[in-house]
N, C-alpha and C positions, 0 to 999 in steps of 0.2 A: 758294814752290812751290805749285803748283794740286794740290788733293785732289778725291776724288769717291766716294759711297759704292757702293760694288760690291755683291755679292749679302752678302760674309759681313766687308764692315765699310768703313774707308776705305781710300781708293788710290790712292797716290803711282807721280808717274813713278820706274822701276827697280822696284816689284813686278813679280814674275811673277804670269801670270794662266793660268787655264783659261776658255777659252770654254765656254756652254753647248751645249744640243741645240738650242734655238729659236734658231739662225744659220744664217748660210753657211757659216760657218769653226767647225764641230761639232768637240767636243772638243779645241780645241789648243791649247799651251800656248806663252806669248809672253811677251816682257818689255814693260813701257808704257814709250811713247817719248816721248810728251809728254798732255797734259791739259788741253784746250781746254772752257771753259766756257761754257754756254749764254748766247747773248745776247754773248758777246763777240764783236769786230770778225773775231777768226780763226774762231770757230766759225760765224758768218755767211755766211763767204768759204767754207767748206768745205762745210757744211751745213746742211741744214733741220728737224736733229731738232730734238727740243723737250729732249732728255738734255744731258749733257754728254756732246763727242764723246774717245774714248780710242784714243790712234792705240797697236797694237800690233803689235811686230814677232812674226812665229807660224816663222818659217823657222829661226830658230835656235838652236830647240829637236833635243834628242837623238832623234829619232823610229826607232821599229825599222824593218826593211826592209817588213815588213808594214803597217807604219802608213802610213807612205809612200805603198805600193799603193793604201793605200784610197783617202788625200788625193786624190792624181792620179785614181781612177775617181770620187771624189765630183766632182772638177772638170771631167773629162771627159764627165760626164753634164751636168752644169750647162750647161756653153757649146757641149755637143753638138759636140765635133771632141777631139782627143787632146790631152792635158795633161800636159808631165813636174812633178815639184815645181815646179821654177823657174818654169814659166809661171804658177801659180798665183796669182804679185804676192801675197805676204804677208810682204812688207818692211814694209809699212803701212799695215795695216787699221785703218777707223776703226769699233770698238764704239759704243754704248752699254755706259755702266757696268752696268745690271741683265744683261747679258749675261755679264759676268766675276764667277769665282770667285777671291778671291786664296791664292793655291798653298800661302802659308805652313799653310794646312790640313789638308795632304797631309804622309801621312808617305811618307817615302824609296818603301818597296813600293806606296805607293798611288802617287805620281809617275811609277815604272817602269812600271805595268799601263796608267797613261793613256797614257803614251810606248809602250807594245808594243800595244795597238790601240782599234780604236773600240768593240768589245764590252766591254772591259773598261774602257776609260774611262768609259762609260756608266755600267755600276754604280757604280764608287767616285763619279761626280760627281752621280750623281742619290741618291747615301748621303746626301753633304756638305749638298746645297740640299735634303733631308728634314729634316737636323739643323736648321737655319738659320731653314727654315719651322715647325717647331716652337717652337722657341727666340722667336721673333719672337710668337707666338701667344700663349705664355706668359705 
């Protein structure tokens, strides 16, 4: 099974993950679906990163009616015409690992505030990667 190091350790397909703020896909919370590594024949065929690519599903997560709102006005501004969730294609986005945070780091109340909106996911994930960038520094 293919691993990759993400912000706060490694990362196997079936972690749940949070994206960061430095994406398209701000804040959401996915499961990894598979783990294509740089330089191999799939990650070639797919892409040009120079990362390993991390295909994650973001739609099937528990998100509140708010959270939702935003997604679709975050995407609505992006491709400039109207977006409901569905059209937003995040059955399977492909990361970079430095983009994902693995979830196991969140307790239960910090999971929900991510899942109930973007202001408050904000806080608790820009908490997690302070800890992380600390800890690393050390």
């Amino acid at each position: 099974m293919h691993t990759t190091k993400c912000i706060n350790g490694d990362l196997q397909v079936g972690d749940t993950v949070v994206s960061v703020e430095d994406t398209g896909f701000v804040y959401l919370v996915g499961t990894v679906l598979k783990i294509n590594k740089a330089g191999s024949p799939e990650h070639e065929m797919e892409t040009a990163n120079e990362t390993d690519d991390v295909h994650v599903e973001f739609d099937g997560a528990n998100y509140s009616e708010q959270r939702i709102r935003e997604i679709e006005a975050e995407f609505t501004d992006l491709y400039g015409e109207e977006k409901t969730f569905e059209d937003c294609g995040l059955d399977d986005v492909i990361m970079s690992p430095d983009m994902l945070i693995r979830a196991d780091v969140f307790t239960e109340d910090e999971m929900n505030a991510i899942l109930e909106s973007k202001a408050k996911a904000a806080e608790v994930c820009k908490r997690i990667i302070s800890q992380f960038t600390k800890a690393e520094g050390q």
